[in-house]
C-alpha positions as MATLAB code, in Angstrom:
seq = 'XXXXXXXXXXXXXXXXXXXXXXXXXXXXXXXXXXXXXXXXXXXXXXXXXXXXXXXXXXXXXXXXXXXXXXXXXXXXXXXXXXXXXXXXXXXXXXXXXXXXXXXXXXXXXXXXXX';
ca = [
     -18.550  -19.723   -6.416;
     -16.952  -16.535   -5.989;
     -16.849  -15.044   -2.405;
     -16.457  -11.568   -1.187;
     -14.750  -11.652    1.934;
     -11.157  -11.615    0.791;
     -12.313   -8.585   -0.918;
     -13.634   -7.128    2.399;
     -11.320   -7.938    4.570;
      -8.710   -6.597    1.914;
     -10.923   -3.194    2.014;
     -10.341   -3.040    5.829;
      -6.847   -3.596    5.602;
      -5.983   -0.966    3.241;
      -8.466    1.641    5.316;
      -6.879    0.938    8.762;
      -3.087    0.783    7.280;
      -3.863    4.483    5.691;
      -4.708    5.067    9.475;
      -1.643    4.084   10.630;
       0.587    5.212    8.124;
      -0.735    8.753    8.543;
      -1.724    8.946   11.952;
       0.520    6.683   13.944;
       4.192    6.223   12.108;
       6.937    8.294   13.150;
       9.651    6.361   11.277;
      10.622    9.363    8.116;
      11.043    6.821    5.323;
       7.144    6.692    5.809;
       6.539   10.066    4.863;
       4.899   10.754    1.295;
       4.012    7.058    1.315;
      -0.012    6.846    0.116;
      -1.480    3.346    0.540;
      -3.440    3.003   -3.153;
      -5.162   -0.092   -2.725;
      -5.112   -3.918   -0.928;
      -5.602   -7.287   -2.038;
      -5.615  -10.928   -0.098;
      -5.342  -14.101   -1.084;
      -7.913  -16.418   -1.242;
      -6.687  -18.128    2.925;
      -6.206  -14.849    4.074;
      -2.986  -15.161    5.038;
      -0.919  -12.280    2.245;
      -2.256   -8.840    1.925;
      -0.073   -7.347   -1.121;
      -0.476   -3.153   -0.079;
       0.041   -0.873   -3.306;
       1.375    2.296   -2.563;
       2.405    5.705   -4.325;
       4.623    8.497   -3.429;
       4.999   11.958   -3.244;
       8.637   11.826   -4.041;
       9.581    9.252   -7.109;
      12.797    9.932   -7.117;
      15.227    6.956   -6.829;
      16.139    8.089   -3.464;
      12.194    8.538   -2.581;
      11.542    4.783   -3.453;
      14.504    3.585   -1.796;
      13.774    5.340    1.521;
       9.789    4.369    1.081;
      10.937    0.281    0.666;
      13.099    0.574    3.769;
      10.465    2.701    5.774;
       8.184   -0.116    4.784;
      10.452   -2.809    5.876;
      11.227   -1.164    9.208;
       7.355   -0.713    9.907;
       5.999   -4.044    8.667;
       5.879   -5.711   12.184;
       4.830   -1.959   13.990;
       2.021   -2.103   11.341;
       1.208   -5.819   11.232;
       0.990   -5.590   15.129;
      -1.351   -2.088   15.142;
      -3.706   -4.183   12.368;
      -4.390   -7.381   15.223;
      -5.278   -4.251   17.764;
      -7.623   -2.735   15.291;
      -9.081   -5.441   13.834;
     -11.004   -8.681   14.875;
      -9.116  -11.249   12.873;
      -7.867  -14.295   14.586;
      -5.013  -13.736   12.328;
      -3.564  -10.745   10.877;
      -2.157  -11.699    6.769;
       1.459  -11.105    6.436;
       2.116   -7.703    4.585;
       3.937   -7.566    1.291;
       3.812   -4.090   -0.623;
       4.256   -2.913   -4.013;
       4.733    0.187   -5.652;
       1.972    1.608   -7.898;
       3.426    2.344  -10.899;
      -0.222    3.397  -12.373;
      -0.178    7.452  -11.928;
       3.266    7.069  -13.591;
       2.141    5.187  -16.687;
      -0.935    7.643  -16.607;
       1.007   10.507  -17.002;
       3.379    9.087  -19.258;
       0.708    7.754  -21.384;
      -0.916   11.740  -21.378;
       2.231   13.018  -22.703;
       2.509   10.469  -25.926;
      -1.233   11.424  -26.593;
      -0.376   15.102  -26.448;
       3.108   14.340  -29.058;
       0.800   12.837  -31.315;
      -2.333   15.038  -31.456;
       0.234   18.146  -32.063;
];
């Protein structure tokens, strides 16, 4: 029996982080981040966040992981206010790599069709 609140909850995690992110961080290794999508396991207690950037550049990413690192209590802690979960999941992020293989995908079909 599948259920859907994982699912729901990971909905509401990924709508109220965007909120924060945009709204609410003033840390600059947080700008350009876009959160892309949430997931949570099964006990609730991991949310994995994938986000993109505006800047892929080495330097991009490795400003984006630190901002993330510096903000996961800030954001963990703004989550609890917002929501109404006895517990807020511990947040683990990952970079979307989809737009990238997208694009790079794109290009291949356009080599081959000329």
């Amino acid at each position: 029996m599948r259920t859907v609140r994982p699912e729901r909850v990971a909905a509401m995690i990924r709508q109220e982080l965007a909120r924060i992110v945009l709204f609410d961080t003033k840390d600059p290794g947080m700008q350009g981040i876009v959160l892309t999508g949430a997931r949570v396991s099964a006990d609730l207690r991991i949310a994995w966040v994938t986000y993109q950037l505006h800047d892929t550049s080495p330097t991009g990413r490795s400003e984006a992981i630190e901002g993330l690192a510096r903000a996961a209590g800030f954001l963990r802690s703004s989550l609890k206010s917002k929501l109404s979960m006895r517990m807020v999941p511990e947040l683990r992020f990952e970079f979307d790599d989809h737009a990238h293989a997208v694009e790079r995908i794109d290009a291949i079909l356009k080599e081959v069709d000329e």
